[in-house]
NUTI-72543 format. One record per residue (C-alpha): residue in three letters; x, y, z. Coordinates in steps of 0.2 Angstrom, whole numbers, padded with zeros to 4 digits, always signed. Example, Ala and Ser with C-alpha at 12.3 -4.5 7.8 and 13.67 -1.06 7.14 Angstrom:
REM residues 2
Ala+0062-0022+0039/Ser+0068-0005+0036/
This chain:
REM residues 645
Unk+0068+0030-0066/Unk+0065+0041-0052/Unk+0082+0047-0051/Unk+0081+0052-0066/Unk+0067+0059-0067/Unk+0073+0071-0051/Unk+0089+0074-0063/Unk+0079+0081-0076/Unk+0065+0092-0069/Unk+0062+0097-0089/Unk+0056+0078-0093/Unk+0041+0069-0087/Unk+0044+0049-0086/Unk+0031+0035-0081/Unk+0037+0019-0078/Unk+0029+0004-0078/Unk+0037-0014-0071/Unk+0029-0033-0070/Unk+0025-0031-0050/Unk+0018-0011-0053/Unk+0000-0016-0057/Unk+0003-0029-0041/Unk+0008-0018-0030/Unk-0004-0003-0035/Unk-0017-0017-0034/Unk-0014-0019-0016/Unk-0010-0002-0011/Unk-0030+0000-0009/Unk-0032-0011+0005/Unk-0019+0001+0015/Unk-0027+0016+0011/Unk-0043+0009+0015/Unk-0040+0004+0032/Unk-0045+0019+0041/Unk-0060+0023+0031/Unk-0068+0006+0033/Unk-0065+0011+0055/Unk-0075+0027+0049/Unk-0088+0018+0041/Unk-0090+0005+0058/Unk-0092+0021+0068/Unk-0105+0029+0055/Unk-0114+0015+0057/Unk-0112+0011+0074/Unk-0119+0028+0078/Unk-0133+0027+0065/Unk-0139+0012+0073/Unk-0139+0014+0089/Unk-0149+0033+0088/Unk-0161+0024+0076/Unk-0165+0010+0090/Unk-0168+0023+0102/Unk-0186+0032+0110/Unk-0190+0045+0123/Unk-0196+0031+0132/Unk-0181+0024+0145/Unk-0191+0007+0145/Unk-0193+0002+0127/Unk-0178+0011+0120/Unk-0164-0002+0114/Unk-0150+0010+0110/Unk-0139-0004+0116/Unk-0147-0017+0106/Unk-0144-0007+0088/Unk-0126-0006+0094/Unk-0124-0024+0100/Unk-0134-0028+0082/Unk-0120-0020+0072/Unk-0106-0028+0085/Unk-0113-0045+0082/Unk-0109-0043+0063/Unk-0093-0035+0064/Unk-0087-0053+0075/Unk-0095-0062+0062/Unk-0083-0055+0048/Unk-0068-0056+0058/Unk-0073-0074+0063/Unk-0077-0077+0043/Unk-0056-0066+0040/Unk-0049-0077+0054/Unk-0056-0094+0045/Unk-0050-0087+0029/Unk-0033-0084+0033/Unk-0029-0098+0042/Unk-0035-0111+0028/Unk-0021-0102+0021/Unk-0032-0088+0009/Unk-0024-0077-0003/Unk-0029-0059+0003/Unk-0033-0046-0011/Unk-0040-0027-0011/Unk-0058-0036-0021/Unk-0063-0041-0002/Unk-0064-0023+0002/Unk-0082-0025-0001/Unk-0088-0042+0012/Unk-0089-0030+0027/Unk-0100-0020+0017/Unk-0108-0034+0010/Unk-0111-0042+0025/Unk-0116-0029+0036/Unk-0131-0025+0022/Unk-0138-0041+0024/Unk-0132-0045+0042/Unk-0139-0027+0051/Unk-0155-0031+0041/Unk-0159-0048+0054/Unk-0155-0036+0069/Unk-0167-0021+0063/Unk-0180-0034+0059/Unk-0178-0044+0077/Unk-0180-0026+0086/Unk-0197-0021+0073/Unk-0202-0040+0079/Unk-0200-0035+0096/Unk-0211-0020+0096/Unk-0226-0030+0087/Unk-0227-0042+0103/Unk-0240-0040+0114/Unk-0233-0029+0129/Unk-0240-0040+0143/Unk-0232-0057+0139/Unk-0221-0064+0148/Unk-0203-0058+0139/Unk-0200-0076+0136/Unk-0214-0077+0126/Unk-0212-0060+0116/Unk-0195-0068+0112/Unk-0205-0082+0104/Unk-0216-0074+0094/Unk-0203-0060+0089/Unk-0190-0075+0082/Unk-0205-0084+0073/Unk-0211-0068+0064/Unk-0193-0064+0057/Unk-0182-0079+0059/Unk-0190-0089+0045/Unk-0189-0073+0032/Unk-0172-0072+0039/Unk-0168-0088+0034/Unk-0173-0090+0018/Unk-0164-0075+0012/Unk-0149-0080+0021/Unk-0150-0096+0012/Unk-0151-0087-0004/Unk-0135-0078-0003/Unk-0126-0092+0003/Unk-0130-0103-0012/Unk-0129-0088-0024/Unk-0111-0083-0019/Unk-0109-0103-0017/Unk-0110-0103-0034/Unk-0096-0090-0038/Unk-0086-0101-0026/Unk-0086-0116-0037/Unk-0077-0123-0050/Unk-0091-0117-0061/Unk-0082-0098-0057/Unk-0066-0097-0070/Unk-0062-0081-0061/Unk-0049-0082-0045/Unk-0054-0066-0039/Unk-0074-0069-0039/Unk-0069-0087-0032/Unk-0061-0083-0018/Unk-0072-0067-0014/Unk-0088-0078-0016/Unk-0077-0090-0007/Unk-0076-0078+0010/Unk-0092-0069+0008/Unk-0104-0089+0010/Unk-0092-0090+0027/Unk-0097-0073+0031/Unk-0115-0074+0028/Unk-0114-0093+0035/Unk-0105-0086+0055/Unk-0116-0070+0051/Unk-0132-0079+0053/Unk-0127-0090+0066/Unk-0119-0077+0077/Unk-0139-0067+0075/Unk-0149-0080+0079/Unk-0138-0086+0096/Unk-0126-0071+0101/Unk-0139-0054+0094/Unk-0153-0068+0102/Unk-0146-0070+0119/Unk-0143-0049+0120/Unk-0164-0048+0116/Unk-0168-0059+0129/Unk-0156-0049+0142/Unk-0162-0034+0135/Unk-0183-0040+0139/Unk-0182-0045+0153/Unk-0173-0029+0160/Unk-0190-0024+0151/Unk-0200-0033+0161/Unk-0193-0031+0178/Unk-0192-0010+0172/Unk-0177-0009+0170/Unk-0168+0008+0164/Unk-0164+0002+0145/Unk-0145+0014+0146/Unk-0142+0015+0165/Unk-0149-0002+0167/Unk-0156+0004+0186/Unk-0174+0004+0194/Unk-0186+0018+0184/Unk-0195+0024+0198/Unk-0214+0027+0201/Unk-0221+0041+0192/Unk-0225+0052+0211/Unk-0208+0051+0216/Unk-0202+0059+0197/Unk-0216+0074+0198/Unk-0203+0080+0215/Unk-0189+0078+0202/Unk-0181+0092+0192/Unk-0187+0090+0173/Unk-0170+0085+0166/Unk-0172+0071+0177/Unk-0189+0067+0173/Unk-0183+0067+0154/Unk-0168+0055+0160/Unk-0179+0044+0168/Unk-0196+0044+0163/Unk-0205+0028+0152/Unk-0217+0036+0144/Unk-0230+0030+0153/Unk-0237+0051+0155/Unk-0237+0049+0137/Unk-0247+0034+0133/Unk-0266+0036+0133/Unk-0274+0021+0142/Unk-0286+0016+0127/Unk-0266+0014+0115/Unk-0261-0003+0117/Unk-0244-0004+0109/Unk-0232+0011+0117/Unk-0219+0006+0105/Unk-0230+0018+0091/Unk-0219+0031+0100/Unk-0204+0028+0090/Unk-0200+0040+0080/Unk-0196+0032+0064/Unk-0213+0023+0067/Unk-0224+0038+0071/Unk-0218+0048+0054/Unk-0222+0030+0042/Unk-0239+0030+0052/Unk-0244+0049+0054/Unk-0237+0056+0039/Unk-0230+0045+0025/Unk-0242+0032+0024/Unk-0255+0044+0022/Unk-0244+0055+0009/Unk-0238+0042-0004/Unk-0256+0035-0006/Unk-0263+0051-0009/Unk-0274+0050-0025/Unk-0264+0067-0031/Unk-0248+0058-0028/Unk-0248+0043-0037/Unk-0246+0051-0054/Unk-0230+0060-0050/Unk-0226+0042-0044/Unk-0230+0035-0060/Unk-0220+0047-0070/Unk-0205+0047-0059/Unk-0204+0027-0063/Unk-0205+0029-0081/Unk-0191+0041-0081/Unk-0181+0030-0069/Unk-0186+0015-0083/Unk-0181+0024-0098/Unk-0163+0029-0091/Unk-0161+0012-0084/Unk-0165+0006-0103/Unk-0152+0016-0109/Unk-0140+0013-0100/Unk-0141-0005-0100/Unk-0142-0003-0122/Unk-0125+0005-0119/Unk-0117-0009-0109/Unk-0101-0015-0116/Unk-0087-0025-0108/Unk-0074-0011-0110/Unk-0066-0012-0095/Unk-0051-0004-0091/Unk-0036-0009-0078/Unk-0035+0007-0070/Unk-0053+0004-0062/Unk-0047-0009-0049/Unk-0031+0003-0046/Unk-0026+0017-0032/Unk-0030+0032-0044/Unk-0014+0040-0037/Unk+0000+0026-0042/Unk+0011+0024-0055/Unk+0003+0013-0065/Unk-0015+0024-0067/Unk-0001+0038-0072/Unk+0006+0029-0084/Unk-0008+0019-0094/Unk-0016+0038-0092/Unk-0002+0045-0104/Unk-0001+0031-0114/Unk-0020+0030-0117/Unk-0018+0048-0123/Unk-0001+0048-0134/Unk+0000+0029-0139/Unk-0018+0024-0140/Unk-0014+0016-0156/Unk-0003+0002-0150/Unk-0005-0013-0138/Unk+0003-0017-0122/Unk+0023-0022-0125/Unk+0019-0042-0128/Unk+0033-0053-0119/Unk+0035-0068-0132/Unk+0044-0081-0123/Unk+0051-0098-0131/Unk+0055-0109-0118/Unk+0064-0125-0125/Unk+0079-0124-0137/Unk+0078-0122-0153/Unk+0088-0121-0170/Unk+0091-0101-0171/Unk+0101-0105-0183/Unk+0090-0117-0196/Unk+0082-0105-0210/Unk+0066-0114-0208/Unk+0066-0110-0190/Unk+0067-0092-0195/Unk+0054-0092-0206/Unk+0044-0098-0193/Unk+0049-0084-0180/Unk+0046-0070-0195/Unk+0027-0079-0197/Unk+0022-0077-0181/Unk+0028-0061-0176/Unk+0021-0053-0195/Unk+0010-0040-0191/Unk+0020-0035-0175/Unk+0033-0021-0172/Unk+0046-0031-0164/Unk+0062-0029-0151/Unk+0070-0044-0157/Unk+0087-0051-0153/Unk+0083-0063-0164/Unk+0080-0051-0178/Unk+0096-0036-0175/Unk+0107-0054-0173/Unk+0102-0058-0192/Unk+0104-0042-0196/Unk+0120-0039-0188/Unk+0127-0056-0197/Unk+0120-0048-0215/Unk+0127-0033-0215/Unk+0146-0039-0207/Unk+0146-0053-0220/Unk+0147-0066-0207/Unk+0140-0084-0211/Unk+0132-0093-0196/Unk+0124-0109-0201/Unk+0127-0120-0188/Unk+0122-0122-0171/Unk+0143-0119-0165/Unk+0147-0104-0178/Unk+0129-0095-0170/Unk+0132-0097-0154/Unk+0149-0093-0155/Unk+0148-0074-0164/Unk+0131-0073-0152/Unk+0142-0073-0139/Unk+0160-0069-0144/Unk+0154-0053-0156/Unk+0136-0048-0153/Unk+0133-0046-0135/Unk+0149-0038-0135/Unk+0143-0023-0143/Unk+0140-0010-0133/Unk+0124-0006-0144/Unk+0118-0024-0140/Unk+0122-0027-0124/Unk+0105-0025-0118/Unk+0098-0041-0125/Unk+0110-0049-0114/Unk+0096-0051-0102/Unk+0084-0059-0115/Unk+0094-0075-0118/Unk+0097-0089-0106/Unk+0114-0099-0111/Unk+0118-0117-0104/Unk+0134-0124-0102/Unk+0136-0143-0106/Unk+0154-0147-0106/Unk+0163-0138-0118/Unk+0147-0134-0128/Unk+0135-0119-0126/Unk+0117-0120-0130/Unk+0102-0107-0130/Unk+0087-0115-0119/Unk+0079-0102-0117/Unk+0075-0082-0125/Unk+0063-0066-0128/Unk+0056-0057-0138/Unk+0045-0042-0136/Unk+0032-0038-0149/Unk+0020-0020-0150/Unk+0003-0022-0161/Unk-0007-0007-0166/Unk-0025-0006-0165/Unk-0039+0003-0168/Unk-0048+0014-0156/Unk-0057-0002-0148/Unk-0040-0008-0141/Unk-0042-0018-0127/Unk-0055-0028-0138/Unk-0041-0032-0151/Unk-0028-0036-0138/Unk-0039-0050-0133/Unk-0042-0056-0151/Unk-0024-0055-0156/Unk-0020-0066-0138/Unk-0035-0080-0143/Unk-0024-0082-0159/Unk-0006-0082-0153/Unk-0008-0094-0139/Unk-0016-0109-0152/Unk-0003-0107-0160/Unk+0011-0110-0145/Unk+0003-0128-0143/Unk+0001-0133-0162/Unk+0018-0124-0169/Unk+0035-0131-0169/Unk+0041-0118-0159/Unk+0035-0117-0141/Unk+0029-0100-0133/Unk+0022-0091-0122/Unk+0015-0073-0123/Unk+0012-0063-0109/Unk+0008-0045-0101/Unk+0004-0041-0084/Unk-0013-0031-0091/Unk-0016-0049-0100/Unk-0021-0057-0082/Unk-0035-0042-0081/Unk-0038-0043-0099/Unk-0044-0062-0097/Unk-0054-0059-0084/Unk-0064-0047-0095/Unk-0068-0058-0107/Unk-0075-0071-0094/Unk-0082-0058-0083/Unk-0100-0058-0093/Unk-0106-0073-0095/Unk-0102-0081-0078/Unk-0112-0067-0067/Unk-0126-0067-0078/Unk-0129-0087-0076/Unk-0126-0084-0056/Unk-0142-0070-0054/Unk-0151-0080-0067/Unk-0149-0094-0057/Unk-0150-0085-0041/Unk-0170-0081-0047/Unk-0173-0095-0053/Unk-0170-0105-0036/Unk-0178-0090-0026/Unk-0194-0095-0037/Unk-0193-0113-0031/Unk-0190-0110-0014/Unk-0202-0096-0011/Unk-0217-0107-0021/Unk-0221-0118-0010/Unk-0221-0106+0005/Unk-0233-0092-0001/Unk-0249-0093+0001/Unk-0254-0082-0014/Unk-0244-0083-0030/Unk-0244-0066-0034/Unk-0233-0062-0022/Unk-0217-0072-0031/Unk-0224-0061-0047/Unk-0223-0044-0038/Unk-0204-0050-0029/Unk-0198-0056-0046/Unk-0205-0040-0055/Unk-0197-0030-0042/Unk-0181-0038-0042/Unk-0179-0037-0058/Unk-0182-0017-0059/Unk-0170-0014-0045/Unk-0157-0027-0055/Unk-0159-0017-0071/Unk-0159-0001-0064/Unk-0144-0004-0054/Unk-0137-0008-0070/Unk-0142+0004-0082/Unk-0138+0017-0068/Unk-0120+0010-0065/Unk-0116+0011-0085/Unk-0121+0030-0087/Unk-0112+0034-0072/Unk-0097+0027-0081/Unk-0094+0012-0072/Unk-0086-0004-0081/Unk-0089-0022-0079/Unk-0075-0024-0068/Unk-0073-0038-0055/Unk-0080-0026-0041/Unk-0095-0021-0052/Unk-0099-0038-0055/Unk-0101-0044-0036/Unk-0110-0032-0033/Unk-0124-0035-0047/Unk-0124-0051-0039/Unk-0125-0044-0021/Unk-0139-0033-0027/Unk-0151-0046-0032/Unk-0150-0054-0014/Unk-0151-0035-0004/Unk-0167-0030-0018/Unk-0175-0049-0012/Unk-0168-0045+0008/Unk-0179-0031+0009/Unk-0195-0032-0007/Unk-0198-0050+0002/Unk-0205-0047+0018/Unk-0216-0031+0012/Unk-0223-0039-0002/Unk-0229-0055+0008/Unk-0236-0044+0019/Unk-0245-0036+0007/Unk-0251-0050+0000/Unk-0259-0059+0015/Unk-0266-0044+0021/Unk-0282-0045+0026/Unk-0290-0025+0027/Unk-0304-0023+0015/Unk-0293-0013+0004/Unk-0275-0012-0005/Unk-0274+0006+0002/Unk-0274-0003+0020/Unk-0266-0017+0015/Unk-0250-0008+0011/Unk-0252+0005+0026/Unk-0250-0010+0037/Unk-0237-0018+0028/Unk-0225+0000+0028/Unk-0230+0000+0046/Unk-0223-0018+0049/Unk-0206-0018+0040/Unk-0205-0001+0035/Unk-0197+0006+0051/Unk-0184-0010+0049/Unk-0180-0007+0029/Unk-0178+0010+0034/Unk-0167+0008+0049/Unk-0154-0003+0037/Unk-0155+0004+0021/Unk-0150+0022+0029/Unk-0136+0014+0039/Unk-0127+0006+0024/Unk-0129+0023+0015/Unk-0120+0031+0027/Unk-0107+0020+0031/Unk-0101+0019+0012/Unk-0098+0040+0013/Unk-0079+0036+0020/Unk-0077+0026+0004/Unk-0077+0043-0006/Unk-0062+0047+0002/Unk-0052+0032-0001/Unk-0042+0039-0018/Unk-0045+0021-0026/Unk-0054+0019-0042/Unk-0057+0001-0033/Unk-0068+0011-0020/Unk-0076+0024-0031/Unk-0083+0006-0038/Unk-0088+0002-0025/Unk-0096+0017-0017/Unk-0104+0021-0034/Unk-0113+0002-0035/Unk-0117+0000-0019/Unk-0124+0019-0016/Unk-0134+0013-0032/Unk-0142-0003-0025/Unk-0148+0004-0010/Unk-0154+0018-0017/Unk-0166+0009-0032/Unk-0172-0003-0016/Unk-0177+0011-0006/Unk-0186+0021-0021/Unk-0196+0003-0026/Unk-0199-0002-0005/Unk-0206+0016-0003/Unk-0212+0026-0017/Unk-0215+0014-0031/Unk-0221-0003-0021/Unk-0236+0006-0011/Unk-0242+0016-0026/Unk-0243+0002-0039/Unk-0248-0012-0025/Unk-0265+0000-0023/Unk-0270-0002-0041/Unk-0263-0016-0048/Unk-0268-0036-0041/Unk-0269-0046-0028/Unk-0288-0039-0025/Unk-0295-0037-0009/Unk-0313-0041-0013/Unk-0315-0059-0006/Unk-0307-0053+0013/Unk-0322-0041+0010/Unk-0334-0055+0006/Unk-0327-0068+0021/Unk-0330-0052+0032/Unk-0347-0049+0028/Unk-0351-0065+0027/Unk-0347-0069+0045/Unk-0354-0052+0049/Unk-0371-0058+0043/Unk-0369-0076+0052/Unk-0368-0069+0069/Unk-0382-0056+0068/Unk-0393-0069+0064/Unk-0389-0080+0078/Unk-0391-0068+0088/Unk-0407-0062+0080/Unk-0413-0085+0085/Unk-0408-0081+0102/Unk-0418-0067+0106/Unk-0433-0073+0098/Unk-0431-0090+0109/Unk-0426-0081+0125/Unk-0436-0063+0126/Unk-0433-0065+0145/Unk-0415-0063+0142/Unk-0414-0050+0129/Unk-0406-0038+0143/Unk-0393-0049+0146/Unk-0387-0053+0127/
């Protein structure tokens, strides 16, 4: 085809083979491979600046770039397990480095937020201790979560072999992931404080010296070198408020978004993120098309472009395919052929062979005659030589016998096409087990075809599940159970919006799009969890405070991941894949609807919706009241020693 395509510059030709849609399939891992470096490095960078302070103490530069390190050994621990139990690598696992590092990056950030909540004067094997108990249990639960969820797609419950095995590597992934945090990320922030504690440079890794000896340095070096201490007042007792990601939550935003003036345009901006979520989820439909899981600039995305456009009307070429013998020459049996492909535009041997007989007067009613003219006169014929390669002839002794043949059959269709391919494919293939004759129908395009017709049903029983064993396993571990109402409410927001999102940004329920609305239900839980529990067991006198000190808390963290996953999909644009457009366009999608809820939508509706506050007020008071009046007793039973109460 190619050559002649260069032979004739005048004529455009697209070709399409059984192994095109295969190999263009592939071809996206290839083209991939550096941008997915690009992305390590983006994020990589991200982290690391993010994990720094002015402060060459409490700075953990190398910490955010070990944290990212860590999960990058995890995934190719979780490739090497994969391929050594001898799995079949497709361009679908694109997305577990992406997927992992989400979730993975989001233990580190939350360690390091732990970190700088300790008290500064305990020993570092201490602040370890409370740092691992503050997160490690959140971290735990949610970890769980995503293993069970994508543990679900990985069993026999999963019908797709593409959301199998992707489920499949991804609970590996998520499994060493965690592991690898809690020991090898775990070791570093031990290493790391007790440089701390002995003052340690956090970069150089050498002695910070005494503050006289820098005031006779030059100021670069005093910039280099300093701690912070010249800084830190001496009434501030947590020099980590420094960092910068921390100082803007605490200074500025907190203050902004729970401005009384604010909250209206917060109001208003969710209802217009609810309506186009709405909408787009009423127009979602399982019109998938092939060329999404494709490089856009192969041959088969060329191909089903033009014939999209010039032969919308007509199915994929159906390969019919009878393979046992059968009496061609029997009229019963040819009635039965003429049945089943009715309605069909055929290329039929079987049909220009009756035809050829008809019009050369030439009677073939037994099996001998048939096969003998088939062979000796047909085939022969220069304009019939082609279906040479859709018969297979055996040889038994002297005797000739057809075991096995082709057909190829064309419907047309309506402008719902790929709908009625897949009806006209739940009717032919009954009918291969309950007919006489035995078939088999086939088209490359079919293999995706199924998988759009199963792809609905199975993710949708996954994330329903997925929340229904995050209510079980977060009931008995919240104190308040308001807080499982806010996380399923807020789930369910991001889930929808993702959704709703996705399908007016013209993206179909293909097989990426689908893991990642299951991925998106554990990220949205991953970072809505630890705020809202926060929130919850507060215990300020008002919701204002209350959510004030939960941004404070896990803000700096949800910010610090959430911003290094955006950037590390930008290298995805790049990629020319519709698999990785997909992919950039859902995952861009879930971290942006989880950032909108964790900061802008969260702390306005948490400040005027329940859990009250009232009763901390009350228990407050009421101890308040207790100890003024014992110590009203113990003056009036001890006026000699008023002075020294």
């Amino acid at each position: 085809m190619q050559r002649l395509q260069e032979e004739h510059r005048g004529l455009q030709l697209y070709s399409l083979a059984s192994f095109s849609l295969w190999r263009d399939f592939h071809k996206t891992s290839i083209l991939a491979r550096s941008k997915v470096l690009v992305s390590l490095v983006l994020i990589l960078t991200t982290a690391t600046l993010s994990s720094s302070m002015k402060d060459c103490l409490r700075g953990k530069p190398f910490l955010g770039l070990l944290g990212v390190l860590t999960v990058c050994i995890s995934i190719i621990t979780a490739a090497g397990v994969f391929f050594i139990t001898d799995g079949k690598y497709n361009s679908t696992l694109l997305g577990i480095p992406f997927f992992a590092m989400g979730h993975g990056t989001k233990g580190v950030f939350e360690l390091l937020s732990g970190w700088r909540r300790t008290k500064e004067n305990l020993p570092f094997k201490d602040r370890v201790a409370d740092a691992y108990s503050d997160v490690m249990v959140t971290y735990t639960m949610t970890s769980s979560l995503y293993f069970i969820t994508f543990g679900m797609g990985a069993s026999p419950f999963t019908n797709i072999e593409a959301v199998k095995v992707f489920c499949q590597n991804m609970c590996v992934s998520i499994l060493l992931n965690y592991f690898y945090i809690f020991s090898f990320f775990g070791s570093c922030l031990v290493f790391a404080g007790q440089l701390e504690q002995n003052r340690y440079h956090s970069i150089f890794c050498c002695k910070i010296p005494s503050a006289e000896y820098l005031d006779r340095k030059p100021v670069w070096f005093q910039a280099v070198m300093s701690d912070g201490h010249q800084q830190t007042s001496h009434h501030e007792t947590n020099p980590y408020q420094h960092h910068f990601i921390q100082h803007f939550l605490r200074e500025h935003y907190n203050e902004w978004i729970t401005n009384i003036y604010v909250k209206p345009f917060v109001v208003i901006l969710y209802l217009i993120y609810a309506s186009f979520s709405f909408m787009g989820c009423l127009q979602i439909s399982d019109r998938a098309n092939i060329i999404n899981l494709l490089a856009s600039d192969s041959p088969s995305v060329s191909y089903a472009a033009v014939q999209q456009k010039y032969f919308s009307n007509y199915s994929p070429v159906i390969g019919f395919y009878i393979y046992e013998p059968l009496e061609y020459w029997n009229s019963s049996v040819q009635e039965d052929l003429r049945k089943l492909c009715g309605g069909f535009t055929a290329v039929s041997w079987v049909e220009q062979y009756y035809q050829f007989l008809k019009v050369s007067n030439i009677s073939a009613n037994n099996k001998s005659d048939f096969i003998a003219v088939l062979q000796s006169s047909f085939l022969k014929k220069p304009e019939f030589q082609h279906f040479r390669n859709d018969i297979i002839f055996s040889k038994a002794g002297d005797e000739n016998n057809i075991i096995a043949s082709r057909l190829y059959l064309v419907a047309r269709t309506s402008r719902d096409k790929q709908k009625e391919v897949i009806e006209v494919l739940e009717k032919l293939r009954p009918l291969s087990l309950s007919k006489s004759i035995r078939f088999i129908v086939f088209n490359p395009s079919f293999v995706f075809m199924d998988h759009y017709g199963l792809s609905v049903t199975v993710p949708v029983l996954i994330a329903g599940f997925g929340v229904l064993l995050m209510l079980i396993l977060t009931f008995f571990l919240v104190i308040h159970p308001l807080g499982n109402f806010w996380l399923i409410l807020s789930v369910t927001s991001i889930e929808l919006g993702v959704l709703g999102l996705m399908t007016l940004w013209n993206v179909d329920l293909d097989c990426i799009s689908i893991l990642c609305l299951i991925y998106t239900l554990n990220f949205a839980i991953d970072h809505c969890a630890p705020l809202l529990y926060t929130f919850v067991l507060a215990t300020e006198h008002t919701r204002t405070q209350c959510i004030k000190s939960s941004l404070q808390e896990h803000g700096t963290a949800i910010l610090q991941n959430v911003t290094s996953f955006l950037i590390g999909l930008v290298p995805l644009l790049f990629v020319p894949s519709n698999l990785t457009f997909t992919l950039f366009k859902c995952l861009l999608l879930t971290g942006g609807c989880t950032l909108l809820h964790c900061f802008v939508i969260l702390p306005v509706f948490l400040t005027f919706f329940p859990p009250s506050k009232k009763h901390h007020k009350k228990k407050k008071r009421a101890k308040r009241k207790e100890r003024e009046e014992i110590e009203c007793i113990e003056i009036q039973e001890n006026p000699d020693h008023v002075t020294t109460v």
